[in-house]
C-alpha positions in Angstrom: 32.8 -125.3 -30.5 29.5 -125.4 -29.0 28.2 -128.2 -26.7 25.1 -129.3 -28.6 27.7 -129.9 -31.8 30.2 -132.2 -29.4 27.0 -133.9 -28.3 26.6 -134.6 -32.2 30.4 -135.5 -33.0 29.9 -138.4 -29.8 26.6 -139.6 -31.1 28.4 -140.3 -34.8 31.5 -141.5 -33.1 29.1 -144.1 -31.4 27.3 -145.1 -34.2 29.6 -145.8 -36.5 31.5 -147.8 -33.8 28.5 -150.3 -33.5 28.1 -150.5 -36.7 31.6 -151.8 -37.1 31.5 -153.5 -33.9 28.7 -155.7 -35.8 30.4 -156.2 -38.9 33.2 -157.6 -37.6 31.4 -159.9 -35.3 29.5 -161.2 -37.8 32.7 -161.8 -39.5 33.8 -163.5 -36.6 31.3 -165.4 -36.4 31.0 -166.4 -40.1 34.9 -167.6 -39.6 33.7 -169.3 -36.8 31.6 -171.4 -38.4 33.5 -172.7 -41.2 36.1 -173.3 -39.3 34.3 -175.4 -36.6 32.8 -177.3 -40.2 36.5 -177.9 -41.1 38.5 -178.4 -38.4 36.5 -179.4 -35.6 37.4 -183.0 -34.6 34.5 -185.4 -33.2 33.7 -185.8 -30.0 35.1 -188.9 -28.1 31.5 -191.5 -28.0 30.9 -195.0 -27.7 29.7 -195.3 -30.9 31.1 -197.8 -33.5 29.3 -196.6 -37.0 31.5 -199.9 -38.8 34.3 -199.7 -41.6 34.9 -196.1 -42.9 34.3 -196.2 -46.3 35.1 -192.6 -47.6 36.2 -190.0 -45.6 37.1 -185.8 -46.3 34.3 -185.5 -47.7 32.3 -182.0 -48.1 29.0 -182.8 -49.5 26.0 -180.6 -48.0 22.4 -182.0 -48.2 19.3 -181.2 -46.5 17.6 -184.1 -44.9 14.2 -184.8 -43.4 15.3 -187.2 -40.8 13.6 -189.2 -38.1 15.8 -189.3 -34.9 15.5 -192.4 -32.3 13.0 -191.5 -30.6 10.9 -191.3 -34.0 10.5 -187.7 -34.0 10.6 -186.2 -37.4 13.4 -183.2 -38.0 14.8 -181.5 -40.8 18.5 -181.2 -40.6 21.1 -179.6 -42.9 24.5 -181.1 -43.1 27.7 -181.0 -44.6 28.5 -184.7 -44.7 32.6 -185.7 -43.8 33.1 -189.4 -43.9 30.7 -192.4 -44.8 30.3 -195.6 -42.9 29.2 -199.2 -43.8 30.1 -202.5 -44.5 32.2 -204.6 -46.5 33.9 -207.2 -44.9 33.0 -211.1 -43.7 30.8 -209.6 -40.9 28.3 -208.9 -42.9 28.8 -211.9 -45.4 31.6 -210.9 -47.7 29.5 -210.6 -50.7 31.4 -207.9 -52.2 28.6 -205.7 -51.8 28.7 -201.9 -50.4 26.3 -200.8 -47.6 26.2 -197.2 -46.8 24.8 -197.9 -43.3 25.8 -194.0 -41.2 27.1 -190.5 -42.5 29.1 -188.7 -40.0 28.5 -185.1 -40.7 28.3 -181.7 -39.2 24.8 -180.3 -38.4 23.9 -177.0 -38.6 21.1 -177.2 -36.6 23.1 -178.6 -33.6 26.2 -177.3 -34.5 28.1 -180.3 -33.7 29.0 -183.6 -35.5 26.4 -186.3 -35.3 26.3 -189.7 -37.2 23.1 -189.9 -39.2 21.7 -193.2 -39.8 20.8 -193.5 -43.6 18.0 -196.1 -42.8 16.2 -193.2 -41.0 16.4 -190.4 -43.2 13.2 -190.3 -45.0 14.0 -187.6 -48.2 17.5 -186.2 -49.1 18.2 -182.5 -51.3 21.5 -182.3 -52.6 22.2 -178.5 -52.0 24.4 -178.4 -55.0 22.2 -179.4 -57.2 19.1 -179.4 -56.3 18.1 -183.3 -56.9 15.3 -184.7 -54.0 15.5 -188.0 -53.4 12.5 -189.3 -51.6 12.1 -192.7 -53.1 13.5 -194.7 -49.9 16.6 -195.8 -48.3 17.9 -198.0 -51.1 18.1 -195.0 -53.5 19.5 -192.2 -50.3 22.6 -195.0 -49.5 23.0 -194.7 -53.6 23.2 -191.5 -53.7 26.1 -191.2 -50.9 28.4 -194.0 -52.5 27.9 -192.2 -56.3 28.8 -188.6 -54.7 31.9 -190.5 -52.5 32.8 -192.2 -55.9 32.4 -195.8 -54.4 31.9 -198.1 -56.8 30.3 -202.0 -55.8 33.3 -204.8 -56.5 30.7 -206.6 -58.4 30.5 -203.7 -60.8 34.1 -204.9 -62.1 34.3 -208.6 -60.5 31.2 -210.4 -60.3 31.0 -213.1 -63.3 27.6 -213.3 -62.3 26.7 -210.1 -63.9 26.3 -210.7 -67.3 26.8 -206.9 -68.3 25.7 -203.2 -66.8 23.1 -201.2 -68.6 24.9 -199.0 -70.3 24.2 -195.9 -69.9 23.7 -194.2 -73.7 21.5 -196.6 -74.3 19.1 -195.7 -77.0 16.5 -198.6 -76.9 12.9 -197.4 -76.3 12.6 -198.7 -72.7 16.3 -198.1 -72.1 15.6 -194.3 -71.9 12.5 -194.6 -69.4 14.3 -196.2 -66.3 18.2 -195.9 -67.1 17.8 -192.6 -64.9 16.0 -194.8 -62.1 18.4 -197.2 -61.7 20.2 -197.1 -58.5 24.2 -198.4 -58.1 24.1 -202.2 -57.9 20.6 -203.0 -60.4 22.5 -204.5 -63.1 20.9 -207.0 -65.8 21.4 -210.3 -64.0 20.7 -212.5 -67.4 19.6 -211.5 -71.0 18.9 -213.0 -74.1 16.3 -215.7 -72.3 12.7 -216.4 -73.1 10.0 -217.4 -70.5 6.7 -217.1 -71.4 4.1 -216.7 -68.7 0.8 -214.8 -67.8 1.2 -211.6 -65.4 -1.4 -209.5 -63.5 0.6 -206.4 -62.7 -0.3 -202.9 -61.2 1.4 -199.8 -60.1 -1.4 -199.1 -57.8 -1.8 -201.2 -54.2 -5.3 -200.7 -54.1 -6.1 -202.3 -57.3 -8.9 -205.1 -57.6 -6.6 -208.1 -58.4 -9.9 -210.2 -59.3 -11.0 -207.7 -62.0 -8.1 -207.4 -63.8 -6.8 -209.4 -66.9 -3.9 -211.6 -67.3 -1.3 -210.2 -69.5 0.6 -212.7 -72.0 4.5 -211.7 -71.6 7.8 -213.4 -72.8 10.5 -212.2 -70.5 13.5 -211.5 -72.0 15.4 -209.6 -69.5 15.7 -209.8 -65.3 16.9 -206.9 -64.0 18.4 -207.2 -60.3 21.1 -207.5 -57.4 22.6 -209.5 -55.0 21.5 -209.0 -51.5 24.3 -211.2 -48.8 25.0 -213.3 -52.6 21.6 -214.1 -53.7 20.0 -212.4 -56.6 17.1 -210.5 -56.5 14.6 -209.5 -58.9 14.7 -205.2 -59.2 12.3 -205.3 -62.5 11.5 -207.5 -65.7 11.9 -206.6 -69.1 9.5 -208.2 -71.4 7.7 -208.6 -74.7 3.7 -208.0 -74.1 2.0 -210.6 -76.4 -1.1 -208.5 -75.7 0.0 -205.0 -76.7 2.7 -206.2 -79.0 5.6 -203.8 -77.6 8.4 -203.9 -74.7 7.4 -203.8 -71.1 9.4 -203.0 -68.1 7.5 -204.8 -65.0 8.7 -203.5 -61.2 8.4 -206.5 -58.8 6.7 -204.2 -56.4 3.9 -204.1 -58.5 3.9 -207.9 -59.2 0.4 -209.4 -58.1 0.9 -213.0 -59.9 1.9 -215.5 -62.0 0.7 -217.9 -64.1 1.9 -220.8 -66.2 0.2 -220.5 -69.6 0.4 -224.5 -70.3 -0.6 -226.0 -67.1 -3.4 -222.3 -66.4 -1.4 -223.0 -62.7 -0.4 -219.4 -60.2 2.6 -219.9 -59.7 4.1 -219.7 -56.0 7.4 -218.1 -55.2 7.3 -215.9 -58.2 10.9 -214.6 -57.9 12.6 -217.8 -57.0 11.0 -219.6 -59.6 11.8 -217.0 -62.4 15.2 -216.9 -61.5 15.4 -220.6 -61.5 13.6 -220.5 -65.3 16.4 -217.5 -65.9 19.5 -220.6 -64.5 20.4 -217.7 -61.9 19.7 -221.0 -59.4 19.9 -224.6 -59.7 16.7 -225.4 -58.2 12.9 -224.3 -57.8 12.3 -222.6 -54.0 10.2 -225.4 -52.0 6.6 -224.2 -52.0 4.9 -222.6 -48.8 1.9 -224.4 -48.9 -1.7 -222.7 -48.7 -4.1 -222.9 -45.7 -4.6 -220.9 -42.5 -1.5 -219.3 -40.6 -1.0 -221.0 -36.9 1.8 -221.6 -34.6 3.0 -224.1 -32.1 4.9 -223.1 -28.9 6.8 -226.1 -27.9 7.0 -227.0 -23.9 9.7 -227.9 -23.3 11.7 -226.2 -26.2 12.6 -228.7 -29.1 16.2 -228.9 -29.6 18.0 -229.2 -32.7 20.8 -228.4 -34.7 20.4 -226.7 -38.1 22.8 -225.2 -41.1 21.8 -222.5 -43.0 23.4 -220.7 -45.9 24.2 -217.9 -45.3 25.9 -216.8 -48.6 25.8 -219.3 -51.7 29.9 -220.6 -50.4 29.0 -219.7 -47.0 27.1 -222.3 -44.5 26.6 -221.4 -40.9 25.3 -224.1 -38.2 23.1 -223.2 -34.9 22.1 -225.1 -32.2 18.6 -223.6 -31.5 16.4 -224.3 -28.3 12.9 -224.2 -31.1 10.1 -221.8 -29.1 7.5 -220.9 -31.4 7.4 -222.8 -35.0 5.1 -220.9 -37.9 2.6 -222.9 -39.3 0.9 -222.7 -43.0 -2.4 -225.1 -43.1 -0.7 -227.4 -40.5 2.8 -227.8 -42.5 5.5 -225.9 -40.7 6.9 -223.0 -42.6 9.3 -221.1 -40.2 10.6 -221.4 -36.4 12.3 -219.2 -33.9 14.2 -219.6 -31.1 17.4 -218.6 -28.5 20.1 -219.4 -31.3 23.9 -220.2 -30.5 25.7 -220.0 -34.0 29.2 -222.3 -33.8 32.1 -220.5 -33.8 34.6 -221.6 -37.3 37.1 -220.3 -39.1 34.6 -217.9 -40.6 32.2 -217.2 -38.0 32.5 -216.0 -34.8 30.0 -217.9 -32.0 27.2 -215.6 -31.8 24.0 -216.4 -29.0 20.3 -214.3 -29.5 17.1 -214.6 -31.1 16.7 -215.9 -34.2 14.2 -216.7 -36.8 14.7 -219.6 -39.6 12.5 -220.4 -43.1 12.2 -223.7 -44.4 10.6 -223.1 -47.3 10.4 -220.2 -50.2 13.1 -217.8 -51.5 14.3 -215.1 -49.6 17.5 -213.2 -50.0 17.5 -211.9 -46.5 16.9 -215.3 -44.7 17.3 -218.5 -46.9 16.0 -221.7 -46.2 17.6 -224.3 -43.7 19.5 -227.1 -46.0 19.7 -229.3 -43.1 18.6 -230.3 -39.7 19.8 -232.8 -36.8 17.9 -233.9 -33.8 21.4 -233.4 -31.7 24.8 -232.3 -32.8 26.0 -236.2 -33.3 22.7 -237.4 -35.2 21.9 -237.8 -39.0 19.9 -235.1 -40.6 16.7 -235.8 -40.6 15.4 -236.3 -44.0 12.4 -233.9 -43.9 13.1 -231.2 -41.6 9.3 -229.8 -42.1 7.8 -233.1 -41.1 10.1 -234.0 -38.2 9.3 -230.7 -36.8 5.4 -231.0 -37.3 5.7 -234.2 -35.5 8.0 -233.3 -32.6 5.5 -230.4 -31.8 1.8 -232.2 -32.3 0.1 -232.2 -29.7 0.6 -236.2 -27.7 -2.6 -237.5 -28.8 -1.6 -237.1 -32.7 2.0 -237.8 -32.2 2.6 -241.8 -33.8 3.3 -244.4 -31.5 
């Protein structure tokens, strides 16, 4: 046999060699990778991400996620375990917070834990859905795929019922699909009539538009740590004469249609019209915004509820109270919450209302000059006089 055809026979030898040489690397590699998605076990961190809450888990998403530092990235990840909240931490309402996904990335080929409140959209890569609408609907969509279900879906006697889902009324069909785990309808069968300027658009000219003669039959809602909030109204429009679905995030005001008086607090008032409360929120007042900063601090001791059953006390060294046309509103201070049988003590910043509604931070129900004294009968006005300046203070 002739050199030049062993010189051929080599050069075949060696090619197909590297071509199988790169198959089976890339089969290597491929095995690799799911097995490092499968088996690999998390690195050892300081981290606590909270209560697990589901866990062997293989859901794979595509996220658009800002990191600490802010920085946008898009991420792909095959989520393993979810973490959140459910215990008396966090108030023991019985409700589910999906607050961190532990998952693998692809991009970094490790495991990272992925705060929900930071990822911006979600793509479900087995479907396709996008969900860009905001945290509340991305933390949904984890506990539906992980099969959570909220205890007040089956417990809460505060729930009237759940929208059901083949329902076939007219409006029924337009948001059923929007609804996120947790909105359920808080009360039906109520009437409260009342004139609302509403818009989908920000930007609107409130001034220019007209009032819109509704009788709510329906208030749509949650809890948030017990409370219930407003999600959307359901209503008949007096002025169109058909159903209406109103979004409080488009609510601009309220009106009573006897006395032609706004009405102030809009959601706390509806839902004491609606007998989800037993009173009407106190009223922030109108006027310009100011503050006080108290020198020295202003001592006292407060109690705040922190759930409907659950009241926590502070004592609070008062640095900086919130003003609304010279009435004290709010105040904020170095707060030392007393350790109970429910709480544990707990010293930082903290902020406290004393009038409105607000699921997130309700008002104070009580306030004492020192830990043995009376409560003062009118915290707002005790604290507007402890702060005025000398020459207005009574003698």
């Amino acid at each position: 046999m002739s050199l030049e055809v062993w010189f051929a026979v080599g050069a075949l030898f060696l090619v197909l060699w590297a071509g199988f040489a790169a198959r089976r690397g890339g089969a290597l590699r491929s095995r690799a990778d799911t097995a490092a998605t499968s088996n690999r076990q998390p690195h050892v961190d300081e981290f606590d991400a909270g209560p697990v809450l589901a866990q062997g888990l293989d859901l794979l998403a595509e996220i658009a996620y800002r990191d600490r530092d802010g920085a946008p990235t898009k991420r792909r990840i095959t989520v393993r375990r979810l973490h959140g909240s459910e215990d008396p931490e966090y108030g023991n309402t019985g409700w589910i917070f999906v607050r961190y996904a532990y998952a693998w990335c692809h991009e970094r080929q490790d495991y990272r834990h992925f705060a929900v409140s930071r990822i911006e959209s979600l793509t479900d890569l087995s479907t396709g859905e996008v969900i860009d609408t905001g945290t509340r609907d991305i933390a949904a969509w984890f506990r539906s795929r992980a099969g959570i279900k909220q205890k007040n879906e089956l417990n809460s006697p505060d729930v009237v019922k759940w929208l059901p889902k083949n329902s076939q009324t007219s409006y029924g069909k337009e948001y059923r699909d929007e609804l996120v785990n947790g909105i359920a309808i808080l009360k039906d069968n109520i009437s409260i009539h009342v004139l609302i300027k509403h818009s989908f658009d920000m930007l609107v000219n409130v001034s220019a538009m007209d009032w819109e003669d509704i009788q709510i039959t329906e208030i749509l809602g949650d809890k948030k740590n017990g409370w219930p909030q407003i999600a959307r109204i359901i209503a008949n429009s007096n002025n169109s004469m058909d159903k209406r679905i109103f979004y409080m995030t488009g609510l601009l005001s309220l009106k009573d249609p006897v006395s032609n008086e706004e009405i102030q607090q809009a959601e706390g008032w509806l839902l004491w019209r609606a007998g989800l409360l037993d009173a009407p929120p106190r009223v922030i007042p109108n006027g310009r915004p100011s503050t006080r900063r108290p020198n020295p601090p202003l001592q006292a001791v407060v109690e705040r509820p922190r759930t409907p059953d659950h009241i926590e006390t502070y004592e609070v060294d008062i640095i900086e109270v919130e003003l609304m046309g010279g009435v004290p509103v709010a105040f904020s201070g170095r707060a030392k919450r007393m350790k109970t049988e429910h709480d544990r003590a707990w010293t930082g910043h903290k902020r406290f209302t004393l009038q409105g509604y607000d699921p997130d931070n309700q008002p104070i129900i009580a306030l004492r000059p020192s830990p043995q004294a009376e409560a003062v009968s009118d915290a707002a006005a005790w604290i507007a006089e402890q702060t005025a300046p000398r020459s207005r203070r009574a003698t």
